[in-house]
Backbone as CSV, one residue per row, in Angstrom:
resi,resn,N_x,N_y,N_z,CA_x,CA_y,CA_z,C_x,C_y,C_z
1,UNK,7.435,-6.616,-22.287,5.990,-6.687,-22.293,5.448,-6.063,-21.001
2,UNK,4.215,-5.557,-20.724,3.717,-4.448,-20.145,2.913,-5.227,-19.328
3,UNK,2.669,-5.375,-17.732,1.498,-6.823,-16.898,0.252,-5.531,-17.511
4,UNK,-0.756,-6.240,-17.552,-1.822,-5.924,-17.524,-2.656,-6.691,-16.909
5,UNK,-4.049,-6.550,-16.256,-5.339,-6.964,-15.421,-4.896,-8.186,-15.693
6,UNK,-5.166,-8.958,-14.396,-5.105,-10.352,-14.733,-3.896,-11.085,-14.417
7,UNK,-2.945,-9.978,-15.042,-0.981,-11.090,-14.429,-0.734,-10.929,-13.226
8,UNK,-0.010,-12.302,-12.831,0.337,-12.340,-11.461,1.618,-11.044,-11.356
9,UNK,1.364,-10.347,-10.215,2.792,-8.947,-10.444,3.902,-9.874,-9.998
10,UNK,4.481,-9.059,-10.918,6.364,-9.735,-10.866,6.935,-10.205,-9.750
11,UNK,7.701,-10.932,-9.181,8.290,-10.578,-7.947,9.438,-10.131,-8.308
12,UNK,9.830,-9.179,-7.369,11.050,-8.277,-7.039,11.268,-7.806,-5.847
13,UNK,12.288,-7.491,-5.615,12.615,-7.384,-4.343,13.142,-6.099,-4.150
14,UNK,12.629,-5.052,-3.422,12.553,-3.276,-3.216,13.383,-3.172,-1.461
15,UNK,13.857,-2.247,-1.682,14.374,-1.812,-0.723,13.681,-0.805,0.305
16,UNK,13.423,-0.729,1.434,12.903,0.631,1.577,13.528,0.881,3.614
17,UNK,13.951,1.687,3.853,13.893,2.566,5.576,12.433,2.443,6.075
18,UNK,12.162,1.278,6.909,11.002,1.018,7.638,11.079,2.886,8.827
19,UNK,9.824,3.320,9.071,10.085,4.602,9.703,9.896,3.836,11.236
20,UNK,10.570,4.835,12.074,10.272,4.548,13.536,10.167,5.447,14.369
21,UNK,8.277,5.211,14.346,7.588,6.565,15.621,8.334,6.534,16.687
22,UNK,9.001,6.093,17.216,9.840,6.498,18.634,10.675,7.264,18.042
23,UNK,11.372,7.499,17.147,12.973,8.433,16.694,12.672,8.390,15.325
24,UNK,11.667,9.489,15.059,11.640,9.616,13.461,12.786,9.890,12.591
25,UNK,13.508,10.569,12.916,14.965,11.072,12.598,15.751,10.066,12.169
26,UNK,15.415,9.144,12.933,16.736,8.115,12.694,16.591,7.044,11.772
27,UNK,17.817,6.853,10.787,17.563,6.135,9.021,18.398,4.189,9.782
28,UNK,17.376,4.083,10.064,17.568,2.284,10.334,17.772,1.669,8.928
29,UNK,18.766,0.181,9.451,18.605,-1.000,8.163,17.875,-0.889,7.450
30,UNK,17.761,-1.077,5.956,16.654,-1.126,5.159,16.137,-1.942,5.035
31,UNK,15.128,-2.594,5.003,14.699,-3.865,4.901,14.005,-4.286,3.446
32,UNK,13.713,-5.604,3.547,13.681,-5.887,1.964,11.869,-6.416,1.971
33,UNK,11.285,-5.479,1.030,10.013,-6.001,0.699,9.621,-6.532,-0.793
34,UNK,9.796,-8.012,-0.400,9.820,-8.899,-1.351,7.929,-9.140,-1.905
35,UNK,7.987,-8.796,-3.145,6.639,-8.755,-3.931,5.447,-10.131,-3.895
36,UNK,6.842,-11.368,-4.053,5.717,-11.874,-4.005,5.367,-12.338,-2.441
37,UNK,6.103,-12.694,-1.531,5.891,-13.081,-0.149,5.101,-11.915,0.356
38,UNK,5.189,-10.780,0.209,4.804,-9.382,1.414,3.256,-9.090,0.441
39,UNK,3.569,-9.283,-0.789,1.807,-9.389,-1.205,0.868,-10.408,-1.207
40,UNK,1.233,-11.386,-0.694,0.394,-12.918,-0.277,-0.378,-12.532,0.522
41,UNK,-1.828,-12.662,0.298,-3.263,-12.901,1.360,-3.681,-11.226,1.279
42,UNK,-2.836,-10.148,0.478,-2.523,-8.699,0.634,-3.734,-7.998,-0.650
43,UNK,-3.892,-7.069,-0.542,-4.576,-6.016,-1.338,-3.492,-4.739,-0.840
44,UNK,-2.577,-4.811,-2.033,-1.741,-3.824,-2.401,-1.823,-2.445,-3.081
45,UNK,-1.879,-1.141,-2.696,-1.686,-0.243,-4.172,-0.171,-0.217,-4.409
46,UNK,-0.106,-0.088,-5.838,1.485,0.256,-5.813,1.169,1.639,-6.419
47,UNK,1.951,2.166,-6.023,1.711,3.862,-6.834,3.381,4.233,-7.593
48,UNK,3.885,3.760,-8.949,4.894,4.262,-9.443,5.184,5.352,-9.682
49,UNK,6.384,5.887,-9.270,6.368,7.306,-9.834,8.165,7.973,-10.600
50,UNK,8.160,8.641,-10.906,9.415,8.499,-11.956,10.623,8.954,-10.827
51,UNK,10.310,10.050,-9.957,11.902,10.067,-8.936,10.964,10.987,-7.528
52,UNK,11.486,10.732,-6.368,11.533,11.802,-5.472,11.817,12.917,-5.591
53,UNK,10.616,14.203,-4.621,11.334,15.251,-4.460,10.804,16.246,-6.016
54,UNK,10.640,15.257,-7.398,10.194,16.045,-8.492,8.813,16.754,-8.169
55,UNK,9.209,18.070,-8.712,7.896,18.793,-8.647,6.596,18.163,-8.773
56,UNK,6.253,17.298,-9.792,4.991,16.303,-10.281,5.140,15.444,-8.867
57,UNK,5.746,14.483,-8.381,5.433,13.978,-7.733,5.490,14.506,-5.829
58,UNK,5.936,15.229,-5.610,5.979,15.847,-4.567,4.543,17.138,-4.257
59,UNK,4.207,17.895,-5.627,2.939,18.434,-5.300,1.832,17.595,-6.035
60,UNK,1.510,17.071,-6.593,0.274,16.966,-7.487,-0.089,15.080,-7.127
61,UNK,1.144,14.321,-6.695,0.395,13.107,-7.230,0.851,12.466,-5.232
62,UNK,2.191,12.288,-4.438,2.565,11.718,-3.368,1.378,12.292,-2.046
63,UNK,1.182,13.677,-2.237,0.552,14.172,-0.836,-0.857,13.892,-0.443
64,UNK,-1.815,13.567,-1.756,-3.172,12.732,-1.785,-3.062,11.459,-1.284
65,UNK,-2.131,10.730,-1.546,-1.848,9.617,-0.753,-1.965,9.772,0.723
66,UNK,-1.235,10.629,0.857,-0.699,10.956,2.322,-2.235,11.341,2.926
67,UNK,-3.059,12.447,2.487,-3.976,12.552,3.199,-4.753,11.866,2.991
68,UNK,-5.082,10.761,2.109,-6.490,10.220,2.138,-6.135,8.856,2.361
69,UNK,-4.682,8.363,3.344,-4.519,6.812,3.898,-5.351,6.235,4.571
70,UNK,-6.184,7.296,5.306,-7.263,6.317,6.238,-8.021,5.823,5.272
71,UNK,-8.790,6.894,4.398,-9.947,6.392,3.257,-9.344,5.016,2.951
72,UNK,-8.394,4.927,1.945,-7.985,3.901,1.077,-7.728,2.831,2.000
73,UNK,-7.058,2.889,3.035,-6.716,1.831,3.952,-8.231,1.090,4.446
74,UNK,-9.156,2.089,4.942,-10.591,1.409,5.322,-11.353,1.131,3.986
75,UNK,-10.763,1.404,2.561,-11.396,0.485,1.461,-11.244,-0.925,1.202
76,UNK,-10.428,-1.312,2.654,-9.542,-2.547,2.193,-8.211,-2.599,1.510
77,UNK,-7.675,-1.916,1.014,-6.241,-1.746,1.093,-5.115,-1.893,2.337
78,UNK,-3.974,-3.065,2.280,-3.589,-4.065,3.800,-2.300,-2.893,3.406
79,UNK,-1.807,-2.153,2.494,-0.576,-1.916,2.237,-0.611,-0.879,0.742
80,UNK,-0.075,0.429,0.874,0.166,1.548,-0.405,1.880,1.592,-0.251
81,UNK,2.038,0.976,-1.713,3.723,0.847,-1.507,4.221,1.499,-2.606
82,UNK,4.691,3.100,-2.662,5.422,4.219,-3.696,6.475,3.782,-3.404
83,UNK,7.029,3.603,-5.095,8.238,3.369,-5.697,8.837,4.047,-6.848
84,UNK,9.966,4.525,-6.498,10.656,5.019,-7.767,11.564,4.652,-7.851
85,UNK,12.656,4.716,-9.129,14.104,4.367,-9.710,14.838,5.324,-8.371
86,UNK,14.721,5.747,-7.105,15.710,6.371,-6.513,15.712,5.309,-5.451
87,UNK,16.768,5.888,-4.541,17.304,4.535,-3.932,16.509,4.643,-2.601
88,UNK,16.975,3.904,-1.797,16.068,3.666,-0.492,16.296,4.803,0.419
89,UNK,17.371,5.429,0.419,17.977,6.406,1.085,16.800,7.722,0.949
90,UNK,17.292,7.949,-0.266,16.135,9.213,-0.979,14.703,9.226,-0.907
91,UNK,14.408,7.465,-0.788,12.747,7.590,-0.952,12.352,7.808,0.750
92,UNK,13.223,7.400,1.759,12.958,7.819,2.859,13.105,8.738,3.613
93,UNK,13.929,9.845,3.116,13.967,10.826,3.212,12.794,11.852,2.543
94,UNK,12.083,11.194,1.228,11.157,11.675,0.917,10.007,12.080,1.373
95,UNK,10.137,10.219,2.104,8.708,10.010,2.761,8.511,10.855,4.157
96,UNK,9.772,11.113,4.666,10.022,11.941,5.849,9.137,13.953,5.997
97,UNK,9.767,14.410,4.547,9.315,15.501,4.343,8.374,15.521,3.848
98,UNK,7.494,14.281,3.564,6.187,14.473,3.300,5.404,13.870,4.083
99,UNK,5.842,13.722,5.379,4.800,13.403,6.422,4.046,12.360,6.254
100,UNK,4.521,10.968,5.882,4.398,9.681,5.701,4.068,9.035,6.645
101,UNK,5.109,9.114,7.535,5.292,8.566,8.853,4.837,7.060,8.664
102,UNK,5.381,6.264,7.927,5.167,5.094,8.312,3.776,4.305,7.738
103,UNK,2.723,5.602,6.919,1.616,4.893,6.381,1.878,4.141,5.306
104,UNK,3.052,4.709,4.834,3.265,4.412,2.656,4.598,3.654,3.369
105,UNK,4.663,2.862,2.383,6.196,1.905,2.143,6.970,2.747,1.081
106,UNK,7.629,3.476,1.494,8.718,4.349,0.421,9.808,3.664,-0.066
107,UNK,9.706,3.175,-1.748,10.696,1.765,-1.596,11.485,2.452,-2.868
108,UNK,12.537,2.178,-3.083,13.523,2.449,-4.027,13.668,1.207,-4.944
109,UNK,14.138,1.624,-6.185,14.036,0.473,-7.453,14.881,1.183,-8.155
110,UNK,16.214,1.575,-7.652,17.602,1.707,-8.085,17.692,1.296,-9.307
111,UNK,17.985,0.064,-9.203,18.718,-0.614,-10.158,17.363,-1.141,-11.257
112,UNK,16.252,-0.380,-11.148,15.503,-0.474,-11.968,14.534,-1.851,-12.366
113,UNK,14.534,-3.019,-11.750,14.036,-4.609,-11.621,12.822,-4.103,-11.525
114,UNK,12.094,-3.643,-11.060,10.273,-3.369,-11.058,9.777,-2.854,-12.437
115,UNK,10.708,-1.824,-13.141,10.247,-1.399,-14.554,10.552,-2.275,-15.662
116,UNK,12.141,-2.687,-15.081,12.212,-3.843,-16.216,10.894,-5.558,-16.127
117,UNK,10.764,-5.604,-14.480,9.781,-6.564,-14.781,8.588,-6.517,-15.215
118,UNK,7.924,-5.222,-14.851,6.151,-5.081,-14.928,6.251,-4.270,-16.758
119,UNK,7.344,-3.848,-17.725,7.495,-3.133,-18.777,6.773,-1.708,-18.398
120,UNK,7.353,-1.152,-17.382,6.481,0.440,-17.115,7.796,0.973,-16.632
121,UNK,8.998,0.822,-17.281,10.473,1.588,-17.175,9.968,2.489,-18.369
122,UNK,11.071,3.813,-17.964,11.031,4.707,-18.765,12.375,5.534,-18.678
123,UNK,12.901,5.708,-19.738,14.057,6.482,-20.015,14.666,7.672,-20.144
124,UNK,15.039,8.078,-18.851,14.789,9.845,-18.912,16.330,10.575,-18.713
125,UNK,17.372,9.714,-19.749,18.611,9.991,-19.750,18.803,11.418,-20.291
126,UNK,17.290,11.663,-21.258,17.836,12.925,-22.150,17.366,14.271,-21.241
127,UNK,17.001,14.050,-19.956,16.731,14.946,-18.971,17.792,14.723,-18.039
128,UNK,18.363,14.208,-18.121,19.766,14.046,-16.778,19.386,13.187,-16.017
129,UNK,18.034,12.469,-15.986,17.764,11.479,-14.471,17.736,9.951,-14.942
130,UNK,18.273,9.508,-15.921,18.663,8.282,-16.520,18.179,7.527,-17.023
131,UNK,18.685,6.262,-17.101,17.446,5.363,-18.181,16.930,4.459,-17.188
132,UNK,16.727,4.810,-15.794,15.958,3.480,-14.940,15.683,3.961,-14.106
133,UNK,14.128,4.385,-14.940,13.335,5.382,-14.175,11.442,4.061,-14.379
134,UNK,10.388,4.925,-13.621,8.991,4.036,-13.794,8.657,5.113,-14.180
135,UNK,7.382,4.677,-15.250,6.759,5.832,-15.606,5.626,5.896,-14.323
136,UNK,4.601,6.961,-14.329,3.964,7.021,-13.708,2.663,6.197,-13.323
137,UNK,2.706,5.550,-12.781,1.140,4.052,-12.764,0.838,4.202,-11.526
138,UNK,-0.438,3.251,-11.223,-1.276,2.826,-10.190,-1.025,1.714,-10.413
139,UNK,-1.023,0.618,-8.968,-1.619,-1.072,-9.570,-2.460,-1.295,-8.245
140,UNK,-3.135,-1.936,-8.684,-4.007,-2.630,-7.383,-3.820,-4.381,-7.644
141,UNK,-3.247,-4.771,-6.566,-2.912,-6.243,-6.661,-3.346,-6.756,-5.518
142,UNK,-4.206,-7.853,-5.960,-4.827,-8.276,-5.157,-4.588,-9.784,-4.856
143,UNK,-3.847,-10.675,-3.444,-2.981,-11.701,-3.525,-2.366,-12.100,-4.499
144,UNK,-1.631,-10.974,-5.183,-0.815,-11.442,-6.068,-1.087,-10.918,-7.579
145,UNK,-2.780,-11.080,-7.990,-2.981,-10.722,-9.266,-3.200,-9.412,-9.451
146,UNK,-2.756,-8.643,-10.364,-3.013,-7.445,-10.637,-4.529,-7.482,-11.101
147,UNK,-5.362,-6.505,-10.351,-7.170,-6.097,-10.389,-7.047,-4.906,-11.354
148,UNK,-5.839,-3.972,-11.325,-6.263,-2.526,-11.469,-5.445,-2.045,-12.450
149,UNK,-4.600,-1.487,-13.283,-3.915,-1.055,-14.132,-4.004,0.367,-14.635
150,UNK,-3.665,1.894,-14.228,-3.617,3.105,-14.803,-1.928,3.378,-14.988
151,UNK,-2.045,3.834,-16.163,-0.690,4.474,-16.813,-1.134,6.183,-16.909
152,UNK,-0.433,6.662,-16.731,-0.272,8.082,-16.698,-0.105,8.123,-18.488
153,UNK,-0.530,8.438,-19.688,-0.426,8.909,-20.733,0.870,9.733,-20.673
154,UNK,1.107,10.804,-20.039,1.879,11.862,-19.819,2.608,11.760,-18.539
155,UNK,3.676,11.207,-17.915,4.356,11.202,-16.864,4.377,12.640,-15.983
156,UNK,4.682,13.464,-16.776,4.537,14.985,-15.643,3.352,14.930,-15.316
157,UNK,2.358,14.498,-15.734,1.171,14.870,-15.137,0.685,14.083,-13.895
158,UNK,-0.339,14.175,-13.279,-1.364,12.757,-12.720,-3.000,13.456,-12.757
159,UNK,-3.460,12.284,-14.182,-4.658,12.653,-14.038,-5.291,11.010,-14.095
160,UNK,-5.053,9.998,-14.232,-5.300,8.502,-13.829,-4.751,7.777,-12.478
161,UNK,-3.602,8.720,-11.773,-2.958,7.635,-11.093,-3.014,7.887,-9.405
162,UNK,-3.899,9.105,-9.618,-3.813,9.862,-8.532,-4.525,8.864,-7.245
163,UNK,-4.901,9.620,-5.345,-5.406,8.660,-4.988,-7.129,8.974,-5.245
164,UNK,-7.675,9.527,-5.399,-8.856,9.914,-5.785,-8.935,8.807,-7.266
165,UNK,-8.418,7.879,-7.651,-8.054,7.414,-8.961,-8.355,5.841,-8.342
166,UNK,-7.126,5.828,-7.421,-7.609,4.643,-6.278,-8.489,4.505,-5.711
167,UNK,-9.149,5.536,-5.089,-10.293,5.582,-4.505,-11.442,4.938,-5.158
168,UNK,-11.494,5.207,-6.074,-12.587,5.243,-7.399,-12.722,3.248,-7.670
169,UNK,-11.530,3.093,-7.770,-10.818,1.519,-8.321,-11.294,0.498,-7.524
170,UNK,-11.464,1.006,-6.396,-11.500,0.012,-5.308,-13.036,0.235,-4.470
């Protein structure tokens, strides 16, 4: 079943390489950002996206984030946390070459627990990138309850999930 407006978001527990402005370079412990504790008292975006590094998400939907963090952050947003089925390794390396630096929580969902909990997994074995993947969404959660809900119709694309999408939401 699929959360929609209104459900408390799942808890799960994401992995992600906290960045560190003194030695950007360097891939520290990963630490664990647990959904429901780290979104308590929080106004969250989550921005799902199907893998790092993919053309769709590397030009069209991750780099609006990136430039418009002040906007969204001074809308009241405490935290923008991109997640995909790749692991923590990859999403921080992602977040690296896309000049993140520490604004976005780049969290990995490997083993797939965020799609299987929120029902926004998607199966992209018959493309080579497997069956525990997210399709493409927005959420806006607000201490806990989901406020906001966009699904991408079309995963290659972003014409709902974008941050101009967030912007709008909030």
């Amino acid at each position: 079943m699929t959360i929609k407006v209104g459900d408390e978001f799942p808890q799960v527990q994401l992995k992600y390489i906290p960045f560190d402005k003194e030695n950007p370079d360097a891939c520290t412990s990963p630490q664990v950002l647990d959904t429901k504790r780290d979104f308590a008292g929080k106004k969250v975006a989550v921005v799902g996206v199907p893998g790092a590094f993919s053309p769709t998400c590397s030009v069209k939907h991750l780099p609006a984030f990136v430039s418009k963090i002040n906007e969204i952050k001074s809308k009241g947003v405490d935290l923008v946390v991109c997640v995909s089925g790749n692991d923590f390794f990859v999403m921080s390396a992602w977040g690296k070459s896309e000049g993140v630096q520490g604004n976005i929580i780049m969290a990995g969902d490997a083993n797939g627990e965020l799609g299987r909990a929120t029902g926004l997994s998607l199966d992209l074995s018959k493309v080579a990138l497997g069956p525990v993947r997210l399709t493409r969404f927005l959420a806006i959660v607000d201490n806990g309850k989901v406020t906001h809900l966009s699904v991408e119709p079309d995963p290659t694309d972003v014409t709902v999930t974008g941050a101009d999408n967030l912007l709008a939401a909030l």
